[in-house]
C-alpha positions as CSV (number, residue, x, y, z in Angstrom):
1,X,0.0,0.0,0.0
2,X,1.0,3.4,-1.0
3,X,2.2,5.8,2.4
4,X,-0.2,9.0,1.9
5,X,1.0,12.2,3.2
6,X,-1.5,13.2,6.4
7,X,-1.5,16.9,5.3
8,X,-2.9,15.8,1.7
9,X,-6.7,16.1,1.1
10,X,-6.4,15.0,-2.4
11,X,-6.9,11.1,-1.8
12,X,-9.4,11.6,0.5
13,X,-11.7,13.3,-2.4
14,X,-9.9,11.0,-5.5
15,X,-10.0,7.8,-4.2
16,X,-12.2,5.0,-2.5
17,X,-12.1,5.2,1.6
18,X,-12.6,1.6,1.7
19,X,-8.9,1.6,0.1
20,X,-7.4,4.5,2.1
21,X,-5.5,3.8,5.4
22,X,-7.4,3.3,8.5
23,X,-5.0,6.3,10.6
24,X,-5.2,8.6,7.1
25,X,-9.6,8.4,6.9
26,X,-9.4,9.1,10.6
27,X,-6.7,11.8,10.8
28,X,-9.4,13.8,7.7
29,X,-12.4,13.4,10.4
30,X,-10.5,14.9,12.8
31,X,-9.5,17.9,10.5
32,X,-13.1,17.9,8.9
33,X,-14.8,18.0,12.1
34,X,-12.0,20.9,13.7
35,X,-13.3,22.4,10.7
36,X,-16.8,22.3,11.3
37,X,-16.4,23.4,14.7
38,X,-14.2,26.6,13.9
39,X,-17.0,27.7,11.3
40,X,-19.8,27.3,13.9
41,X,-17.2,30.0,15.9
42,X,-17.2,32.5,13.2
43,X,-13.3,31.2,12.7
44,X,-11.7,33.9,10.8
45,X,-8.4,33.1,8.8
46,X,-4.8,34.6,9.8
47,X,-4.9,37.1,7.0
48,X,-8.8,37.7,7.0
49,X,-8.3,41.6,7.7
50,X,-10.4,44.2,6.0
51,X,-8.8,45.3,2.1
52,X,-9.2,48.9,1.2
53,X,-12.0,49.2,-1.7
54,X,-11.0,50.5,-5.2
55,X,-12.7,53.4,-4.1
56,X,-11.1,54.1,-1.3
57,X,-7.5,53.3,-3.3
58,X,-8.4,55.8,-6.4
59,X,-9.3,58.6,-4.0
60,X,-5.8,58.0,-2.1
61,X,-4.2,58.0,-5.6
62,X,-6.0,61.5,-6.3
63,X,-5.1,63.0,-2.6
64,X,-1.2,62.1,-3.3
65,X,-1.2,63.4,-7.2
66,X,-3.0,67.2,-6.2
């Protein structure tokens, strides 16, 4: 049997679970349930901080050229 890297989702959406490894099918519930619980949470990403609009950017390009 093929080693599968634990940080790769890709088998676990490619391939049958029946033919996965037992620690790999288990180690994805415990991700996809962390997951599940983080969103109920309001989890917000590391770099999930609020972008200037285009707006706001053209009328800071139009302050610094007058």
């Amino acid at each position: 049997m093929k080693k599968i890297n634990h940080n790769d989702l890709l088998p676990w959406f490619t391939q049958n679970h029946g033919t996965l490894p037992a620690a790999y099918v288990n180690s994805c519930k415990e991700f996809f349930e962390w997951l599940k619980q983080c969103n109920k949470e309001g989890f917000k990403a590391p770099g999930d901080k609020q972008q200037a609009t285009s707006d706001k950017l053209t009328q800071r390009k139009t302050k610094n050229n007058e």
